[in-house]
C-alpha positions as CSV (number, residue, x, y, z in Angstrom):
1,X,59.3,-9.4,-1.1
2,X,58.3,-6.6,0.7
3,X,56.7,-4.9,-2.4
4,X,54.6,-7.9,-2.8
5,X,53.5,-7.9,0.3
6,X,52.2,-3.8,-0.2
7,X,50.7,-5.0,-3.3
8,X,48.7,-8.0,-1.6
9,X,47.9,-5.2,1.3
10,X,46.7,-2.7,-1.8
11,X,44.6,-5.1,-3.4
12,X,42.9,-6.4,0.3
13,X,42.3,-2.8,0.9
14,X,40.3,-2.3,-2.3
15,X,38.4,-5.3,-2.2
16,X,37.1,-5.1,1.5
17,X,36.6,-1.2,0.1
18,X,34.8,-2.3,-2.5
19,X,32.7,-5.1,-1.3
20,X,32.0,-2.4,1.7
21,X,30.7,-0.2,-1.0
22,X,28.3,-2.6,-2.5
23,X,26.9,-3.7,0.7
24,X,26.2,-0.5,1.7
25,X,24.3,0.4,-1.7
26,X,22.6,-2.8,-1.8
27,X,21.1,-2.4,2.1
28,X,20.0,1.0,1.0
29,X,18.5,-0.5,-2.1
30,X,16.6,-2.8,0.0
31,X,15.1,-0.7,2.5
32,X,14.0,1.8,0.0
33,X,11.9,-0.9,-2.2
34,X,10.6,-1.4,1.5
35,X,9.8,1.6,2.3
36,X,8.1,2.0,-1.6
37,X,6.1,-1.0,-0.5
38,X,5.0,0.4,2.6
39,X,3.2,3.5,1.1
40,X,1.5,1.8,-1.2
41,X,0.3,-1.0,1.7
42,X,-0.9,2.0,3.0
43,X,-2.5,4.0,0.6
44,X,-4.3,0.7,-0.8
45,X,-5.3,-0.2,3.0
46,X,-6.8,3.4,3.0
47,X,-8.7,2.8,-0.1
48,X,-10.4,-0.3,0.8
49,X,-11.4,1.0,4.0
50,X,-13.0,4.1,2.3
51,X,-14.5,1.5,-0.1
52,X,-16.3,-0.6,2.9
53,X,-17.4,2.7,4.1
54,X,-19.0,3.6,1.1
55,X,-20.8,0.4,0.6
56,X,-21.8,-0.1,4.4
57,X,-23.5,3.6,3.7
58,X,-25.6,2.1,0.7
59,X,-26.4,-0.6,2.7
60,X,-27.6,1.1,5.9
61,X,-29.6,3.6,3.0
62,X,-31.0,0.5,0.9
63,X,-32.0,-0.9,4.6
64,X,-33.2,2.4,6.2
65,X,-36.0,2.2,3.1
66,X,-37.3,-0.9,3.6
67,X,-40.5,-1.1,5.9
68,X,-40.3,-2.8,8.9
69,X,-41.8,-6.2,7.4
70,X,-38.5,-6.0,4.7
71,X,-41.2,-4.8,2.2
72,X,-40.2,-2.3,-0.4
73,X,-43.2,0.3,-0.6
74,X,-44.3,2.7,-3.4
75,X,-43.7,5.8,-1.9
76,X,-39.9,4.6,-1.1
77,X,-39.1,2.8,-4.0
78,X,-40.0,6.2,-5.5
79,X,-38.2,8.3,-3.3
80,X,-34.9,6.4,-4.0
81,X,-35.5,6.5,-7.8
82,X,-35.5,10.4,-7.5
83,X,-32.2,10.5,-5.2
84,X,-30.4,8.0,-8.0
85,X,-28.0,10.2,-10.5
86,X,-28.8,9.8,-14.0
């Protein structure tokens, strides 16, 4: 009786052990995928900013030629023809 009862103790032991285990690996798991997800929140939050940035720079450059009745004139249109890239 007494070696069953070592037995049952044994097998206990190795199942807590190994259900210990596996929750530690799956809660490291977990917060690395997090963390994975976090940089590339990041990196994609940084890229759209720089994005709006760019195009709030055209903007302010496409308004900063019009003339002050919101009339494109010759001499700008021009100007902005020769600062295009090709």
């Amino acid at each position: 009786m007494e070696s069953l009862e070592l037995h049952l103790v044994e097998l206990g032991m190795t199942v807590v052990g190994s259900a210990l285990f596996g929750l530690i690996g799956f809660v490291w798991r977990t917060s690395h995928k997090v963390s994975q997800l976090e940089k590339q929140l990041n990196s994609e939050r940084e890229l759209r900013m720089r994005d709006a940035k760019e195009l709030q720079r055209d903007i302010d450059m496409i308004i900063s030629k019009v003339d002050k009745q919101g009339e494109w004139t010759t001499n700008r249109m021009m100007s902005i023809a020769k600062e295009m890239p090709r």
